[in-house]
C-alpha positions as CSV (number, residue, x, y, z in Angstrom):
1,X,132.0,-151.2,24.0
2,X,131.5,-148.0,21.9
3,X,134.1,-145.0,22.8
4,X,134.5,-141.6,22.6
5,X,138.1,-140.2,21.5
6,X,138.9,-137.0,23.3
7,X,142.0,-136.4,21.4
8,X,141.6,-136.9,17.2
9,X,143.5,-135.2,13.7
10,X,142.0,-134.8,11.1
11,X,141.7,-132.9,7.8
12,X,138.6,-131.7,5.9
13,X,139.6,-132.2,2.5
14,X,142.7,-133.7,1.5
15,X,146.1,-132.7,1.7
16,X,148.7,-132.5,-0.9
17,X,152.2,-133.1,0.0
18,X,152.0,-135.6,3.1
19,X,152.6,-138.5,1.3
20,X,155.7,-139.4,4.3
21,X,153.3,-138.2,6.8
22,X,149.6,-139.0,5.9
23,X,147.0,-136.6,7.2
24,X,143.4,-138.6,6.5
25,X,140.7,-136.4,6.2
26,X,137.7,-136.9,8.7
27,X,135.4,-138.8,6.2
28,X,138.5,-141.0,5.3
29,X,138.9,-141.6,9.4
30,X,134.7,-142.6,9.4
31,X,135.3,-146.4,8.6
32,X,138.2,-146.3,10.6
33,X,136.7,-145.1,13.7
34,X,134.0,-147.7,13.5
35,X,136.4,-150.2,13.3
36,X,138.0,-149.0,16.4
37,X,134.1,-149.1,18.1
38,X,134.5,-145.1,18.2
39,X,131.0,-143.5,18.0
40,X,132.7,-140.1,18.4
41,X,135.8,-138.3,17.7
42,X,137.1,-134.3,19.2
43,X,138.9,-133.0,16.7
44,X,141.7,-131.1,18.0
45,X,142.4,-127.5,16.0
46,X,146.1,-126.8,14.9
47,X,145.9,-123.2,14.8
48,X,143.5,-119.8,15.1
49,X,144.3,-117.8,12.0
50,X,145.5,-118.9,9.0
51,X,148.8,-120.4,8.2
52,X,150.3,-123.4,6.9
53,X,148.7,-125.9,9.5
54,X,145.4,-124.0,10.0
55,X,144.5,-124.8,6.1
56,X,145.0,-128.3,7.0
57,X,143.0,-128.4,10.4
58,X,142.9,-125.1,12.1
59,X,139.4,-123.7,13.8
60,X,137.8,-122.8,10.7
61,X,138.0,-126.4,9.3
62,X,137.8,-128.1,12.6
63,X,134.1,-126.2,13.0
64,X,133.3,-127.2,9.1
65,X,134.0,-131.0,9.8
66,X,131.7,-131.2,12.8
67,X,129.2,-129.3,10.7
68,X,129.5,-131.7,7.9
69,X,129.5,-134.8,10.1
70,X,127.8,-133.3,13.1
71,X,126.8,-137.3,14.0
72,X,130.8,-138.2,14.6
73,X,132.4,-135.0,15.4
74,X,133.0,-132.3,17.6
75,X,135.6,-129.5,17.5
76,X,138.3,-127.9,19.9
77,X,139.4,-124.7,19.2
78,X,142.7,-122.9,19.2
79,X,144.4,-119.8,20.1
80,X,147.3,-117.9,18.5
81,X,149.6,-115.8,20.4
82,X,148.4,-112.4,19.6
83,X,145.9,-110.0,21.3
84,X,145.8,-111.0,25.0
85,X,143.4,-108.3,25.2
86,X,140.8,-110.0,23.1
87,X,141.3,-114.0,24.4
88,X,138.1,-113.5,26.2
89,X,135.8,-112.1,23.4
90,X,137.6,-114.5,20.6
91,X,136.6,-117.5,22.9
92,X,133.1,-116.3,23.2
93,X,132.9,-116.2,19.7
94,X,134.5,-119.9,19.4
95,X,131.8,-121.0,21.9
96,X,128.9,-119.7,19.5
97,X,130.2,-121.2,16.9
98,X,130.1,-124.7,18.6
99,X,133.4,-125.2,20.2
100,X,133.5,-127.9,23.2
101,X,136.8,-126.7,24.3
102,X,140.1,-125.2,23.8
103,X,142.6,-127.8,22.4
104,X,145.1,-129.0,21.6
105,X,146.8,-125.9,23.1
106,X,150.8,-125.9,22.1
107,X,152.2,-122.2,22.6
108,X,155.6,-122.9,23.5
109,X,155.7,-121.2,26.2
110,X,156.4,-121.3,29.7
111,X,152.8,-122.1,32.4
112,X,153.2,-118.8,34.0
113,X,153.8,-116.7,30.6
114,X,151.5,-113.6,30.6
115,X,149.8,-114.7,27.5
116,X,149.1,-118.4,28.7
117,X,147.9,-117.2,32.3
118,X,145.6,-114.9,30.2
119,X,144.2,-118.0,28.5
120,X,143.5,-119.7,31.6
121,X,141.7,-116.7,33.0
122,X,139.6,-116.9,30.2
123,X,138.7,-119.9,30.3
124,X,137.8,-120.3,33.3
125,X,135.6,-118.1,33.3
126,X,133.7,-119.4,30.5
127,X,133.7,-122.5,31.7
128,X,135.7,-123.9,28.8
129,X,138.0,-127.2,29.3
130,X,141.6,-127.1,28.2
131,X,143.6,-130.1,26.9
132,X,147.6,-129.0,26.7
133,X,150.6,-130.6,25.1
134,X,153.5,-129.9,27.1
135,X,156.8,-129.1,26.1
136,X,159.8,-129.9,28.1
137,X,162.1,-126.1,27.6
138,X,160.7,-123.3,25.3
139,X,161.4,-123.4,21.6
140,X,161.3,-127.3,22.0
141,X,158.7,-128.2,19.6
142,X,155.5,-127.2,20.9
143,X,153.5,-127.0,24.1
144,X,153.2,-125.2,27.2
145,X,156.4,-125.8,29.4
146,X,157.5,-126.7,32.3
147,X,160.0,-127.5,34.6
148,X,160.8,-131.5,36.4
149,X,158.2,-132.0,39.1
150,X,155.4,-129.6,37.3
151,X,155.9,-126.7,39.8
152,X,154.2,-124.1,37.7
153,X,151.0,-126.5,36.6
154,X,150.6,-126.9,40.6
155,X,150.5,-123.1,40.7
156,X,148.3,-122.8,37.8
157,X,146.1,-125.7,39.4
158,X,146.0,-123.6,42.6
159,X,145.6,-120.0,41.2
160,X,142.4,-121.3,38.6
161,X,140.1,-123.7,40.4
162,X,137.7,-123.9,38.5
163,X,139.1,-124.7,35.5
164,X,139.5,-128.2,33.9
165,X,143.1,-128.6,33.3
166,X,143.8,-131.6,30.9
167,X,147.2,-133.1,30.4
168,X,149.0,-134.8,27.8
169,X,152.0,-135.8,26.3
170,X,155.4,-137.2,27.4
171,X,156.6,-134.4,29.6
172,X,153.3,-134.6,31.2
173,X,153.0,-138.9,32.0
174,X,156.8,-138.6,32.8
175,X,155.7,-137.6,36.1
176,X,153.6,-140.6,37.0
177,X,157.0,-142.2,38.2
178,X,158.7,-141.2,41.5
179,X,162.1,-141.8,39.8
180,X,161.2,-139.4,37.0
181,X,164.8,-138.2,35.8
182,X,165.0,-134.6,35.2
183,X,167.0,-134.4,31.6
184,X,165.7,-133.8,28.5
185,X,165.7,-137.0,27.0
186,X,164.4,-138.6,29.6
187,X,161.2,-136.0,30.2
188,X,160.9,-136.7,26.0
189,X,160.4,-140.6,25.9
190,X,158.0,-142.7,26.4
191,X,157.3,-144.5,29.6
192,X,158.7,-147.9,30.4
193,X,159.4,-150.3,33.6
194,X,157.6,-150.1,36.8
195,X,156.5,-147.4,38.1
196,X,157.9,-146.1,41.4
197,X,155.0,-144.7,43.7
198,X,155.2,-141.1,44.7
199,X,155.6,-139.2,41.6
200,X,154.4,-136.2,40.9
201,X,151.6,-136.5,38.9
202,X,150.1,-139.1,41.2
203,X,150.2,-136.2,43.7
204,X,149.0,-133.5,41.3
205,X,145.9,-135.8,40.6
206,X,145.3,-136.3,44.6
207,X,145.7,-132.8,45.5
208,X,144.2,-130.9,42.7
209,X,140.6,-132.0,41.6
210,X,140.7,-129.5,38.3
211,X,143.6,-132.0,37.2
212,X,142.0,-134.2,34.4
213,X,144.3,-136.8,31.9
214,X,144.4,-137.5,28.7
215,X,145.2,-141.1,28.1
216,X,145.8,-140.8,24.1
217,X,149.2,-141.8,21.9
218,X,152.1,-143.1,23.6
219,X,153.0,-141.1,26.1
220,X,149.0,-142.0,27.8
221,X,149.0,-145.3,26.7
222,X,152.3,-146.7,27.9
223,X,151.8,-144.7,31.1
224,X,149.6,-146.7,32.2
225,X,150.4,-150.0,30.4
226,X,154.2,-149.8,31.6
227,X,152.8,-151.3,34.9
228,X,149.8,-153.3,34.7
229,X,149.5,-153.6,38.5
230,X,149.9,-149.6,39.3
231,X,148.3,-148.9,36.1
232,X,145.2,-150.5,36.9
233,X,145.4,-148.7,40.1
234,X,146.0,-145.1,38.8
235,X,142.6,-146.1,36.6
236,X,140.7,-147.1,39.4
237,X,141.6,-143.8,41.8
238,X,140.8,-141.2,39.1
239,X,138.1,-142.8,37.1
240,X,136.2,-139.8,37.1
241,X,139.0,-137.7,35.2
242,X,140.6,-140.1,33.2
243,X,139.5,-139.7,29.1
244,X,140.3,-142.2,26.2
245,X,141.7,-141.4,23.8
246,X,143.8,-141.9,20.2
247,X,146.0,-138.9,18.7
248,X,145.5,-140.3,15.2
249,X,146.5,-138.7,12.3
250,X,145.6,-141.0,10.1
251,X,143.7,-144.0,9.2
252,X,147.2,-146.3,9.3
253,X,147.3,-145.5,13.0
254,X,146.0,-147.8,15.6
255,X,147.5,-147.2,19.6
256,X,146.9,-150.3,21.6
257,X,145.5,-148.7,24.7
258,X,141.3,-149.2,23.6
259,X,142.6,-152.7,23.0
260,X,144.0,-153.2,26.4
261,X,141.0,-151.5,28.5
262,X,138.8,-153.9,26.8
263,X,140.8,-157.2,27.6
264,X,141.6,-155.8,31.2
265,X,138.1,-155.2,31.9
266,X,136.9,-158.5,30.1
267,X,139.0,-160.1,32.2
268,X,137.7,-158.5,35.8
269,X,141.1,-156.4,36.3
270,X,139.4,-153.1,35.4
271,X,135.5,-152.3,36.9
272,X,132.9,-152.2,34.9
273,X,132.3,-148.5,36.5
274,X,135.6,-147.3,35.7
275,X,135.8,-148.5,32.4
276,X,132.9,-146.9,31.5
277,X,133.9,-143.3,33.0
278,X,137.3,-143.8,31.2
279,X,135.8,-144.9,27.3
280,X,132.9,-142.7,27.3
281,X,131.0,-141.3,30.0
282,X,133.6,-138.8,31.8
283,X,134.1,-137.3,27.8
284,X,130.1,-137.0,27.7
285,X,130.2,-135.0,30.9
286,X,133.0,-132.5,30.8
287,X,132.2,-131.5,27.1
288,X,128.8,-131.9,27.3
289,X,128.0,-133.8,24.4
């Protein structure tokens, strides 16, 4: 069955100098997504101005590879952290120019930072989705942070109701485990063994209905393949705010998660309703493609 990746890289013309770490450009990632049975890919923006990584796949070439292969691609933007004043009239503008959402959003800084509560305000209120990596401690890589137990996401989750909060990355599917461990390795790695019931994103997902997941790389994938029988559980509860999809940078990059939904639902583990809402119909709805 065809899918729709929520959660793609790509560059719009290639990139000299990553020959360790290959960035494929989006027409070198066409054949590969059909192979994959991907009919459409969100390309997640790097930065907002220009810089080192927005010349590779910040907003400006994110918006010129839908427009060049409007048929396979849509665009996320991204914000720098500069002129909280102006968040809401720089998002309009993103919104004009096509923009499906703001992603992947990667300040690192902490949820209830003035800057990042600005964002939220914003986008609520244009009715844009977000999709966050998450961080484990400021000026650890990138993404928003929080502390063990996601205290300040359940504030943010609370204090912004109508927006669509989307969640990725390891500190983020740490959670799904009651026996989550606090330390920083831990909160960086990527999930394995069974899962313990009670953790606190299985909480977050009951209580808050804003609380959408990003399954992509990993940290998505072996979240919910670490545990077949609580996985396929955790699929069937939140069907309706569950997304596929990849984090590939490149065309040498294949996660086995699109495999395994296939063979579960083959098989009769997974419905046929929820693997539908989970490859491509919840992505059609909350971006409105």
């Amino acid at each position: 069955m065809k899918k729709i990746d929520i959660h793609l890289h790509a560059a719009l013309d290639p990139v000299p100098g990553t020959e360790k770490f290959k960035i494929s450009t989006g027409e070198e990632m066409l054949a590969h997504l059909e192979e994959l049975q991907i009919e459409k890919a969100i390309v997640m923006s790097s930065r907002e101005t220009e810089g080192a990584m927005a010349s590779v796949s910040g907003n400006q070439k994110c918006r010129e590879l839908a427009r060049r292969f409007p048929e396979k691609y849509v665009w996320m933007c991204n914000l720098d952290e500069n002129c909280e004043e102006t968040i809401e009239e720089r998002l309009r503008e993103y919104q004009r120019q096509g923009t499906v959402g703001i992603g992947e959003f990667m300040i690192c800084r902490k949820i209830n930072h003035p800057f990042v509560q600005a964002v939220f305000q914003a986008a609520e209120k244009l009715g844009m989705p977000i999709l966050f990596h998450m961080s484990p401690q400021e000026g650890y890589e990138y993404g928003i942070v929080d502390e063990p137990g996601l205290p300040m996401l359940e504030e943010a989750l609370e204090k912004y109701p109508g927006l669509k909060f989307i969640g990725h990355s390891q500190p983020f599917w740490h959670e799904i485990s009651q026996d989550a461990k606090p330390d920083l390795k831990s909160r960086r790695a990527w999930c394995r063994g069974p899962v313990r019931e009670g953790g606190r994103l299985f909480c977050l997902m009951r209580n808050y209905k804003n609380l959408y997941a990003d399954l992509s790389a990993n940290s998505g994938g072996c979240a919910i393949m670490r545990d077949e029988k609580f996985g396929l559980q955790f699929l069937e509860e939140f069907q309706d705010r569950l997304m596929f999809g990849t984090d590939m940078v490149n065309t040498d990059m294949v996660f086995p998660l699109g495999e395994w939904l296939d063979r579960q639902y083959q098989e009769g583990k997974l419905s046929a309703q929820a693997y539908r809402k989970i490859c491509f119909e919840n992505a059609k709805k909350i971006f409105q493609l």
